[in-house]
Each structure stands twice: as C-alpha cells, then as structure tokens.
MOPAC internal coordinates of N, CA, C and O (Angstrom, degrees):
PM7 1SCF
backbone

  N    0.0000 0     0.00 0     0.00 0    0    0    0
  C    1.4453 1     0.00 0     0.00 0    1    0    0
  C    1.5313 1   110.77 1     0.00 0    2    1    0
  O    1.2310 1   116.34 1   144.13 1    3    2    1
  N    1.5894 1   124.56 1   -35.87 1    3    2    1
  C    1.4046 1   123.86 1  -167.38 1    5    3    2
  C    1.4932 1    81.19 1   -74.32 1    6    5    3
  O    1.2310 1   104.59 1   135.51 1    7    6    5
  N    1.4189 1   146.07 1   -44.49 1    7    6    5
  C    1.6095 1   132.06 1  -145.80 1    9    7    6
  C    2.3676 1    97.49 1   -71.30 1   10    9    7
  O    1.2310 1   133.97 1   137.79 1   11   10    9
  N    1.3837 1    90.60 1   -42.21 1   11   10    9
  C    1.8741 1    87.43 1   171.40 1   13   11   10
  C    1.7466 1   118.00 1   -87.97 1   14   13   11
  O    1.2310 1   125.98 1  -166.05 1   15   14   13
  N    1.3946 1   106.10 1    13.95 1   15   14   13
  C    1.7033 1   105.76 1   174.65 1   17   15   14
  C    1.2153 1    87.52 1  -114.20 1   18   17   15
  O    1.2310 1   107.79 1   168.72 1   19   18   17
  N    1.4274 1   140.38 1   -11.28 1   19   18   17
  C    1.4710 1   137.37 1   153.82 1   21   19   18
  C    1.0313 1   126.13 1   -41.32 1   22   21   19
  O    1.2310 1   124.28 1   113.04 1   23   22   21
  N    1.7499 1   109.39 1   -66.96 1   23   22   21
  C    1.2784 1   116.85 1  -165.74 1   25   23   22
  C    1.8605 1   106.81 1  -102.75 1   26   25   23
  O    1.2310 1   120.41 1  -138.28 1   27   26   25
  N    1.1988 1   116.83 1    41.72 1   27   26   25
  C    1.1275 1   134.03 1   162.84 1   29   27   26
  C    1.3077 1   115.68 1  -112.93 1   30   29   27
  O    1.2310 1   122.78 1   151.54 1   31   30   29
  N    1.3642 1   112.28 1   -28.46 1   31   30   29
  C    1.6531 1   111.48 1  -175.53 1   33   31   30
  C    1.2984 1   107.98 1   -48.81 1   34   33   31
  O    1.2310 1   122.81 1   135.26 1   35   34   33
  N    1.3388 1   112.21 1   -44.74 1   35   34   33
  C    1.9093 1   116.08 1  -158.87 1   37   35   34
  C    1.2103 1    96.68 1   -62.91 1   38   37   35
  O    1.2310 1   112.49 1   -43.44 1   39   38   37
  N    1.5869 1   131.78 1   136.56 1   39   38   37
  C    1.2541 1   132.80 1   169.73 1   41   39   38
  C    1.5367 1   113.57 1   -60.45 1   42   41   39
  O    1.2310 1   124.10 1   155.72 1   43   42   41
  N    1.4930 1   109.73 1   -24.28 1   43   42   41
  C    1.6908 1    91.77 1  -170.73 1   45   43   42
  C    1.7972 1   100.03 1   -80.05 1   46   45   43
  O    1.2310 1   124.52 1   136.83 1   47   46   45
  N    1.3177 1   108.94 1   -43.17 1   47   46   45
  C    1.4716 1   103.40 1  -177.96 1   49   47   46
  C    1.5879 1   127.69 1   -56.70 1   50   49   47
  O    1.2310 1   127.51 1   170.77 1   51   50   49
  N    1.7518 1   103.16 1    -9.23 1   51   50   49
  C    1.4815 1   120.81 1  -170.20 1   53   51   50
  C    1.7366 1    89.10 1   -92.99 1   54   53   51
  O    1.2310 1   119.31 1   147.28 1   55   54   53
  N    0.9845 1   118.92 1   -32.72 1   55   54   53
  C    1.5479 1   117.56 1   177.11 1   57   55   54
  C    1.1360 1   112.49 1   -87.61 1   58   57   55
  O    1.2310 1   103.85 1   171.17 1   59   58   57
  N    1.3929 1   147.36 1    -8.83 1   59   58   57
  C    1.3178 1   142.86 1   141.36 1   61   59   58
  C    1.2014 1   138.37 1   -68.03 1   62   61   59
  O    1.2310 1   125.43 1   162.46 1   63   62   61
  N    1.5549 1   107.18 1   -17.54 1   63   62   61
  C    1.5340 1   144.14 1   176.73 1   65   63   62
  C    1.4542 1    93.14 1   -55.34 1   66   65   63
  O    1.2310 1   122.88 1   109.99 1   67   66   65
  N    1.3541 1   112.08 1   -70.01 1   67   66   65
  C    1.4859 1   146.90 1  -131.86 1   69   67   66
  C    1.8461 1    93.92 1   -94.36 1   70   69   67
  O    1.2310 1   126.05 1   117.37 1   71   70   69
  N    1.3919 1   105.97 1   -62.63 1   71   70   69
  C    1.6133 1    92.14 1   159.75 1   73   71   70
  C    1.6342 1   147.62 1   -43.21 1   74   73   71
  O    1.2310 1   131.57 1   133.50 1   75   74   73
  N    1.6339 1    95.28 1   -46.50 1   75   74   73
  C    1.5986 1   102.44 1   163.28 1   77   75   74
  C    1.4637 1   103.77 1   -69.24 1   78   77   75
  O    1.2310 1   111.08 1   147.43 1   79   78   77
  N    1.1919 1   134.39 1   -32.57 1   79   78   77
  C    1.7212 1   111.03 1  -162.32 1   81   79   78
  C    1.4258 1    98.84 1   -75.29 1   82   81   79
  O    1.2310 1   117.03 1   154.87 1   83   82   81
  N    1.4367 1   123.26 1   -25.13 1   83   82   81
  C    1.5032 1   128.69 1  -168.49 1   85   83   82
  C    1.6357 1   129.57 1   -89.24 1   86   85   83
  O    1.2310 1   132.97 1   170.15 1   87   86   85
  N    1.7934 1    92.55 1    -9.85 1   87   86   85
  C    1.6842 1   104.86 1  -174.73 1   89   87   86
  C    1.5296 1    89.43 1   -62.11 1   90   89   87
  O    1.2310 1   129.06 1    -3.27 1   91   90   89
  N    1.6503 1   100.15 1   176.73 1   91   90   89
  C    1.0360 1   120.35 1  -179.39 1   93   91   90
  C    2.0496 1   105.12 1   -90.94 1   94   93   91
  O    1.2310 1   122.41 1   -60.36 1   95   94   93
  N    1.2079 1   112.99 1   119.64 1   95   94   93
  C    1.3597 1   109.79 1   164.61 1   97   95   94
  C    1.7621 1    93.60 1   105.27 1   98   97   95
  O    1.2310 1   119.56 1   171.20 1   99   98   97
  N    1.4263 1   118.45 1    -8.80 1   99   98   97
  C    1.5618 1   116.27 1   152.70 1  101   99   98
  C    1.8251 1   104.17 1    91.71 1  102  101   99
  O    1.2310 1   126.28 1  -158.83 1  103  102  101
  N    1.6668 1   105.53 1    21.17 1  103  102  101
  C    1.1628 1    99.40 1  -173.34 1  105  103  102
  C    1.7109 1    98.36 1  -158.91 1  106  105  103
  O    1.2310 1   123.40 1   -23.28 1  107  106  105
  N    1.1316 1   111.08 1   156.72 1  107  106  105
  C    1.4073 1   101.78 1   164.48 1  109  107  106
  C    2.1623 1   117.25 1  -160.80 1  110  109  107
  O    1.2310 1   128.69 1     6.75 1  111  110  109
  N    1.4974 1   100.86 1  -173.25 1  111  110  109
  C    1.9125 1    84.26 1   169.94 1  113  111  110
  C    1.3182 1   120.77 1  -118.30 1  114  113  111
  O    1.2310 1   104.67 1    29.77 1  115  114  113
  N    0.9316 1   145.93 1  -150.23 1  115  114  113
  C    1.1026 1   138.21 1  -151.42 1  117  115  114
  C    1.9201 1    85.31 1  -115.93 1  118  117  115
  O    1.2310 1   111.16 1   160.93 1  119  118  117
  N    1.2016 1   134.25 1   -19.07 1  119  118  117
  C    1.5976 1   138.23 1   163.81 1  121  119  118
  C    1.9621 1    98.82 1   -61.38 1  122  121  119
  O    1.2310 1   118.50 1   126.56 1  123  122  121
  N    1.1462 1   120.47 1   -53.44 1  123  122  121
  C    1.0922 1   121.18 1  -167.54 1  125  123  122
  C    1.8757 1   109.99 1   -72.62 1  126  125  123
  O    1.2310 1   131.52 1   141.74 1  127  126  125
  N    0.7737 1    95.37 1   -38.26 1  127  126  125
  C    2.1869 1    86.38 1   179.56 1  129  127  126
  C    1.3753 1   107.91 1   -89.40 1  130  129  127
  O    1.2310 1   128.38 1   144.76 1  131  130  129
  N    1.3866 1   101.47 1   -35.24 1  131  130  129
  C    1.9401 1    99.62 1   177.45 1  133  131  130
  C    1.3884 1   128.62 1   -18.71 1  134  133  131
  O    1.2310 1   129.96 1   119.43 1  135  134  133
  N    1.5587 1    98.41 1   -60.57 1  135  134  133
  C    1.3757 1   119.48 1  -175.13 1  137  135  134
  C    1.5564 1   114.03 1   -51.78 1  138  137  135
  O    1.2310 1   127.27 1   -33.59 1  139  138  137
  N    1.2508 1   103.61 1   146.41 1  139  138  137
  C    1.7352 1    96.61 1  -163.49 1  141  139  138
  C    1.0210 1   123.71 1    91.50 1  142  141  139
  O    1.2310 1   118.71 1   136.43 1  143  142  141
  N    1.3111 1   120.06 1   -43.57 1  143  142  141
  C    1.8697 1   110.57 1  -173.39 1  145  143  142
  C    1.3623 1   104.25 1   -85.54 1  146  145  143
  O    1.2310 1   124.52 1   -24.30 1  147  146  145
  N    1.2756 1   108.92 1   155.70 1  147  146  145
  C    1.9619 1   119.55 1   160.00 1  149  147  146
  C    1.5114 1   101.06 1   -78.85 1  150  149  147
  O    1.2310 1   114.47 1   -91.00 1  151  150  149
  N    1.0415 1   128.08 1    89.00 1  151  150  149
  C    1.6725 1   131.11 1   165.00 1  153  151  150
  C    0.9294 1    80.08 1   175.92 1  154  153  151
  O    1.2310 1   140.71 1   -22.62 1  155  154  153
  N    1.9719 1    77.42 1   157.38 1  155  154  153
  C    1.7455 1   111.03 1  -170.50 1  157  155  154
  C    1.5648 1    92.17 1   -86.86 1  158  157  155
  O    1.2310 1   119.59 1   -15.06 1  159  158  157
  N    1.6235 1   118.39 1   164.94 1  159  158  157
  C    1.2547 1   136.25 1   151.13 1  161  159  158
  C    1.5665 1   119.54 1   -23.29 1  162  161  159
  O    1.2310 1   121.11 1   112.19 1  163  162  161
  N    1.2923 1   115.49 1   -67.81 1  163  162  161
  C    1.2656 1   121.04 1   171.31 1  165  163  162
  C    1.6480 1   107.33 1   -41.21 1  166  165  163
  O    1.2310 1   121.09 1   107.96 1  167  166  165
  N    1.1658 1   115.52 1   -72.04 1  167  166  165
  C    1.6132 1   117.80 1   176.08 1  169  167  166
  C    1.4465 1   121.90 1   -31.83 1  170  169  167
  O    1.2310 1   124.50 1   133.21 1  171  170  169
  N    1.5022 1   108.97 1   -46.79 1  171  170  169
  C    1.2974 1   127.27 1   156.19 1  173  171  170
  C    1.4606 1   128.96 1   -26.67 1  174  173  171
  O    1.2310 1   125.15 1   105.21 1  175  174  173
  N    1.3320 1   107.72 1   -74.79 1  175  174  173
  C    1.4432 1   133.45 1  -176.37 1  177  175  174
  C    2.1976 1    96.21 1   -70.97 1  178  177  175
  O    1.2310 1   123.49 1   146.74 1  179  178  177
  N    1.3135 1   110.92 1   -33.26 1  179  178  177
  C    1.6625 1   101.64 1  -172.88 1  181  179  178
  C    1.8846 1   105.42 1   -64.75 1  182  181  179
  O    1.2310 1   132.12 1   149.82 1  183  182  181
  N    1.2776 1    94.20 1   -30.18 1  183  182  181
  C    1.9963 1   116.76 1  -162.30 1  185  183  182
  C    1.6569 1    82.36 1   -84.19 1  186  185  183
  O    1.2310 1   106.68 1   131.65 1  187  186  185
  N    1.0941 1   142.39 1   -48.35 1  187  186  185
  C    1.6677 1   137.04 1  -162.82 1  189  187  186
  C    1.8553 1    85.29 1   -75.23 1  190  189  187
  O    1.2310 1   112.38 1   119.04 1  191  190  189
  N    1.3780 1   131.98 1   -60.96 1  191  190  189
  C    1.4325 1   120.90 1  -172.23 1  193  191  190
  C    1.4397 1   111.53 1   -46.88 1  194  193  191
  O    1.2310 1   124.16 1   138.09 1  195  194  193
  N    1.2733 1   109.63 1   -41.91 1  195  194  193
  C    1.6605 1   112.67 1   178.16 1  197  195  194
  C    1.4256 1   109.85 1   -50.87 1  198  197  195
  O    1.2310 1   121.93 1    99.28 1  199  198  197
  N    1.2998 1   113.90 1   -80.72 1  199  198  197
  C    1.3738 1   122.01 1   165.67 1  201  199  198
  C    1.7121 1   115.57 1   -27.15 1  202  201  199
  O    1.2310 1   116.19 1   116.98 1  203  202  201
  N    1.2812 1   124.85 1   -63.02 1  203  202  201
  C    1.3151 1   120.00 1   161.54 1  205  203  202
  C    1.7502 1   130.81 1   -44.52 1  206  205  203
  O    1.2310 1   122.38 1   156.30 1  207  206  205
  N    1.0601 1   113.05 1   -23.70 1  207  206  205
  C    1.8381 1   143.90 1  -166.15 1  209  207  206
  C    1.9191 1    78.26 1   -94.32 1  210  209  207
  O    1.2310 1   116.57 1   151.03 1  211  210  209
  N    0.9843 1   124.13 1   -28.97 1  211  210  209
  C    1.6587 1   103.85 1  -150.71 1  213  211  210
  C    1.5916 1    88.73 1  -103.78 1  214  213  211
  O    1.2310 1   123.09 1   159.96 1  215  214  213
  N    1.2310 1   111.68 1   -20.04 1  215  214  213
  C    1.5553 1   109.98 1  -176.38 1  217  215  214
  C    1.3608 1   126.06 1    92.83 1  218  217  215
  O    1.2310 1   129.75 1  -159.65 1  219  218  217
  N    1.9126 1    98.80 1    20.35 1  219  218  217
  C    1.4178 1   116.57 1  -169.85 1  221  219  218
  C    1.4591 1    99.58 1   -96.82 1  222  221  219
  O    1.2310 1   115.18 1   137.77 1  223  222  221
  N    1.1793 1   126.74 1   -42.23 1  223  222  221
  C    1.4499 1   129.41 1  -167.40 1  225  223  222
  C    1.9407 1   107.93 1  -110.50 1  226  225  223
  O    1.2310 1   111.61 1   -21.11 1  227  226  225
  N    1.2678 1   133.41 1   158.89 1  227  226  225
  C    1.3265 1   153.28 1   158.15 1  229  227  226
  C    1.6356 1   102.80 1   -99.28 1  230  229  227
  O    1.2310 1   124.85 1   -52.64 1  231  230  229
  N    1.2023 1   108.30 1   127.36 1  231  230  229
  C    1.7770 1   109.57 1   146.99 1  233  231  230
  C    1.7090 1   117.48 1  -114.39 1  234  233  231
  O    1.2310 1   134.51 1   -20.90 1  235  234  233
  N    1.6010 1    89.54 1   159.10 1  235  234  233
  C    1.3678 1    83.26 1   173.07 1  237  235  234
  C    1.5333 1   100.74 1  -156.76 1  238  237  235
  O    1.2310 1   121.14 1   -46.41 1  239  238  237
  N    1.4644 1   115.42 1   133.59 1  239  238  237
  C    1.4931 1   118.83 1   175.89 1  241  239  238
  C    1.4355 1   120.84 1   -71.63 1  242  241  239
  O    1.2310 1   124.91 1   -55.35 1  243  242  241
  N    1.7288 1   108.18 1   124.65 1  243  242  241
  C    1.1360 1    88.07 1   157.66 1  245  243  242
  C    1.8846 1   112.96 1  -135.88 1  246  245  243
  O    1.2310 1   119.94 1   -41.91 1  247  246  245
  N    1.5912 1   117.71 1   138.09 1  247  246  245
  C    1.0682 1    85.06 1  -153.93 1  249  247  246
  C    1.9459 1   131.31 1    85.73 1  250  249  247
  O    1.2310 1   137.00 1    17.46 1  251  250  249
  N    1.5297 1    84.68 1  -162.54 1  251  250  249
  C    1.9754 1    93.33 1   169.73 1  253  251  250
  C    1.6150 1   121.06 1   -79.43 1  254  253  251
  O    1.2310 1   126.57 1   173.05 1  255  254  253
  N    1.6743 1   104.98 1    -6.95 1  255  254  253
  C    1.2077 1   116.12 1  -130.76 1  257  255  254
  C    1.9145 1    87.18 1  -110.59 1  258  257  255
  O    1.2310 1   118.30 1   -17.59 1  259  258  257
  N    1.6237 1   120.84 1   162.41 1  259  258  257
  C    1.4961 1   114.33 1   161.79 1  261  259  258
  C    1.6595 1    97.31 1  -130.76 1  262  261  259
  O    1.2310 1   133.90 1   -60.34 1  263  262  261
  N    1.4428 1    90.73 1   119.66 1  263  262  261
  C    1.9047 1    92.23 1   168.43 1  265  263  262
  C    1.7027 1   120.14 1   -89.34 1  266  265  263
  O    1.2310 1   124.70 1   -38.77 1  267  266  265
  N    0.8579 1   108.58 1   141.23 1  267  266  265
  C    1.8987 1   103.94 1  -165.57 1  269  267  266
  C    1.6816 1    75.68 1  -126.40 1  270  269  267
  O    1.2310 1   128.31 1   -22.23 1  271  270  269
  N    1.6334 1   101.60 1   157.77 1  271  270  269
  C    1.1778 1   129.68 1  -167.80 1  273  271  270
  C    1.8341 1   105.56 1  -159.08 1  274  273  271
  O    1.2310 1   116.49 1   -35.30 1  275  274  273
  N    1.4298 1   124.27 1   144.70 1  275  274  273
  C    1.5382 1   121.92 1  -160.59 1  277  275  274
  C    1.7021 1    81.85 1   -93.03 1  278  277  275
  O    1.2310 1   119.62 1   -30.31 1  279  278  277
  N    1.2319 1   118.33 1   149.69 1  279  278  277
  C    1.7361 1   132.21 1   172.09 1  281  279  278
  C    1.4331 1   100.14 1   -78.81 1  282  281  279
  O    1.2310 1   117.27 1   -34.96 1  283  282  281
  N    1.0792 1   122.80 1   145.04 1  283  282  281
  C    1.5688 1   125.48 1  -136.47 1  285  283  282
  C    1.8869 1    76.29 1  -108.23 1  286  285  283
  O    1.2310 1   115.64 1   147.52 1  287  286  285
  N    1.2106 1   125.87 1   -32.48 1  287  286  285
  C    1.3795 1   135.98 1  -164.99 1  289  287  286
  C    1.1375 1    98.86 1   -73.50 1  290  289  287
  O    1.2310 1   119.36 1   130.20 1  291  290  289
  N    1.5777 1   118.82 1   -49.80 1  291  290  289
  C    1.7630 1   117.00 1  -158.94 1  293  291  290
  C    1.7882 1    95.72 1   -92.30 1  294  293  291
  O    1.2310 1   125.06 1  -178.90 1  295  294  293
  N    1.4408 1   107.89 1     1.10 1  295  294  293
  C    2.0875 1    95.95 1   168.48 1  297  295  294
  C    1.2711 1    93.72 1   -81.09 1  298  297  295
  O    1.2310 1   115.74 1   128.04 1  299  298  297
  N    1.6708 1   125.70 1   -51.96 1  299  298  297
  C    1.5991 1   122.05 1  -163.48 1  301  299  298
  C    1.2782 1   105.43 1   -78.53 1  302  301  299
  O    1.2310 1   107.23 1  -153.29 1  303  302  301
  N    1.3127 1   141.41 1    26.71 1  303  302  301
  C    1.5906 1   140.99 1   168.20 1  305  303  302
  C    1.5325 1   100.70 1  -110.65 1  306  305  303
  O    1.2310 1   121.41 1   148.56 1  307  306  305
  N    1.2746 1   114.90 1   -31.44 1  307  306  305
  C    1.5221 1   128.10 1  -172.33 1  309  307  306
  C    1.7301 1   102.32 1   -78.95 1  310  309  307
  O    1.2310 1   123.23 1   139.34 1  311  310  309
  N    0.8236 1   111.41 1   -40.66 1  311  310  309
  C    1.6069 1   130.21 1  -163.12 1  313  311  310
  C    1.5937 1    83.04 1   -58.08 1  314  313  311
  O    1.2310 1   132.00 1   102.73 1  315  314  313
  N    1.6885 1    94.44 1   -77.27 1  315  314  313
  C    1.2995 1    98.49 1  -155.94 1  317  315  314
  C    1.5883 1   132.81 1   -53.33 1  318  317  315
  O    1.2310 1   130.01 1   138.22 1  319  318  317
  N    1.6735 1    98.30 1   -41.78 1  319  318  317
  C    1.2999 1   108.75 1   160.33 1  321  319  318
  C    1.8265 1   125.33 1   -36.11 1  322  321  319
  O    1.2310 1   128.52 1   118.60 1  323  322  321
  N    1.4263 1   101.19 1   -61.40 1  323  322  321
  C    1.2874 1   123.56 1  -172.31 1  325  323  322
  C    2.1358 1    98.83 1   -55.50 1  326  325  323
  O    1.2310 1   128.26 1   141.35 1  327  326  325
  N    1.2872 1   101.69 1   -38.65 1  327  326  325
  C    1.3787 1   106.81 1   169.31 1  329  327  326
  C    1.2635 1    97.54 1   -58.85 1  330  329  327
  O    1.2310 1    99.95 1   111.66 1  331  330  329
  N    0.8776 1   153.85 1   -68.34 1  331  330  329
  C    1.8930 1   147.41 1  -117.97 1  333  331  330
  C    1.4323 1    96.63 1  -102.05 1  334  333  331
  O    1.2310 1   123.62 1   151.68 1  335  334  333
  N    1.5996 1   110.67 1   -28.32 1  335  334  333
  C    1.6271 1   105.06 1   178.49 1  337  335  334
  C    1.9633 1    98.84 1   -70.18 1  338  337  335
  O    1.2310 1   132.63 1   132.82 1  339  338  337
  N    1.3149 1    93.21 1   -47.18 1  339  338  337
  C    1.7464 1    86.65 1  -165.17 1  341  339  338
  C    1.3428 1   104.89 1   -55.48 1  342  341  339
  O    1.2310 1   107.90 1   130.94 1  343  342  341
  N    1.3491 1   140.20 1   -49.06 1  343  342  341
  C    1.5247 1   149.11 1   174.64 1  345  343  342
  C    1.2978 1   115.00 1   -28.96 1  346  345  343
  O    1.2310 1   124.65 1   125.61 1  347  346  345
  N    1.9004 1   108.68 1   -54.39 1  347  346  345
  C    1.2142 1   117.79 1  -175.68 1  349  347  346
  C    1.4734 1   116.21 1   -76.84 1  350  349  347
  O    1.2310 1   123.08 1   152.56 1  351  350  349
  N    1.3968 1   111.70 1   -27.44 1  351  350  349
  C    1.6345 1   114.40 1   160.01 1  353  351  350
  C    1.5773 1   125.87 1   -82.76 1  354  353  351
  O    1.2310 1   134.06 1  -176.92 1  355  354  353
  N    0.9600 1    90.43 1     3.08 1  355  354  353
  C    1.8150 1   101.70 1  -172.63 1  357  355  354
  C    0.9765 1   126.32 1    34.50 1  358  357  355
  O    1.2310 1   122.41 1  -133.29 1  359  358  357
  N    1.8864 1   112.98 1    46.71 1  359  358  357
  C    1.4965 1   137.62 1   118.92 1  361  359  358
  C    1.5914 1   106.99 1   -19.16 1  362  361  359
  O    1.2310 1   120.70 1   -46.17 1  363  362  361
  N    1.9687 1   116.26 1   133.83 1  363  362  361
  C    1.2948 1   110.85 1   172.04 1  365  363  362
  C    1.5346 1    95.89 1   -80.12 1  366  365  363
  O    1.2310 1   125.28 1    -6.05 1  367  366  365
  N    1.5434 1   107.47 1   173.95 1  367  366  365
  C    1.3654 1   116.97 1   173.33 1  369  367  366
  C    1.3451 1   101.64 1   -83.20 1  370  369  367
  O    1.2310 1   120.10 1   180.00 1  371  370  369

C-alpha cells in the first residue's frame, strides 16, 4: 500500500489518477489526460509508468496508441484505507 500512497503523492500523478478514473468508458490515452497539465508528453507517459509500476493503472496497446485504465482493486483498497484514516480522525463520512 505505501509503494501506491507513493506514487500518488506527486500532484501531477494524483491528477492523472483522478482523470483516468473519471474519463468516460473508465479508460483513457495519454492524448486524453495530457491536456491541462504544464508537462511535456514524455513527462506524461514517465508519471502513467509510475502509476502503472505501483499497480494503480493497466495499459494496453492498441494500435500507436496506450489506453490506461484505474485497477478496479487498487480504487477499493484506497477507498477503504482512506476510510479508516477518516474514522480514526473523526473526519465525517
């Protein structure tokens, strides 16, 4: 769990996180979240390997193209965690 609360810290990778879980159809490419950030493409695609390396994201080629998608396992590990902190701080739900 600390190796994907790692690679969440960085705000840009927390905003790429947050984009793929939110595209439409639960997946997207590295053309589709780009937009918006100050970083180049390359930077892009290094922050999506991280995320992929952490076991937060899937890719898959299709084509020229890589579609990344959030692991449906590592949102409900996040969830829950993130629950147990608020509980223990007595954050409302």
């Amino acid at each position: 769990m600390a190796v994907k609360l790692k690679a969440l810290a960085d705000p840009v990778r927390l905003r790429l996180f947050s984009a793929i879980a939110s595209h439409a159809g639960g997946e997207a490419c590295v053309c589709d979240v780009s937009a918006g950030l100050e970083v180049s493409q390359p930077t892009v695609s290094h922050h999506l390997k991280v995320l992929r390396d952490a076991g937060l994201l899937t890719s898959e080629r299709r084509a020229s193209w890589v579609y990344y998608a959030v692991v449906p396992d590592a949102l409900a590990s996040l969830s829950v965690l993130l629950g147990a902190v608020a509980d223990t701080v007595g954050l409302p739900a």
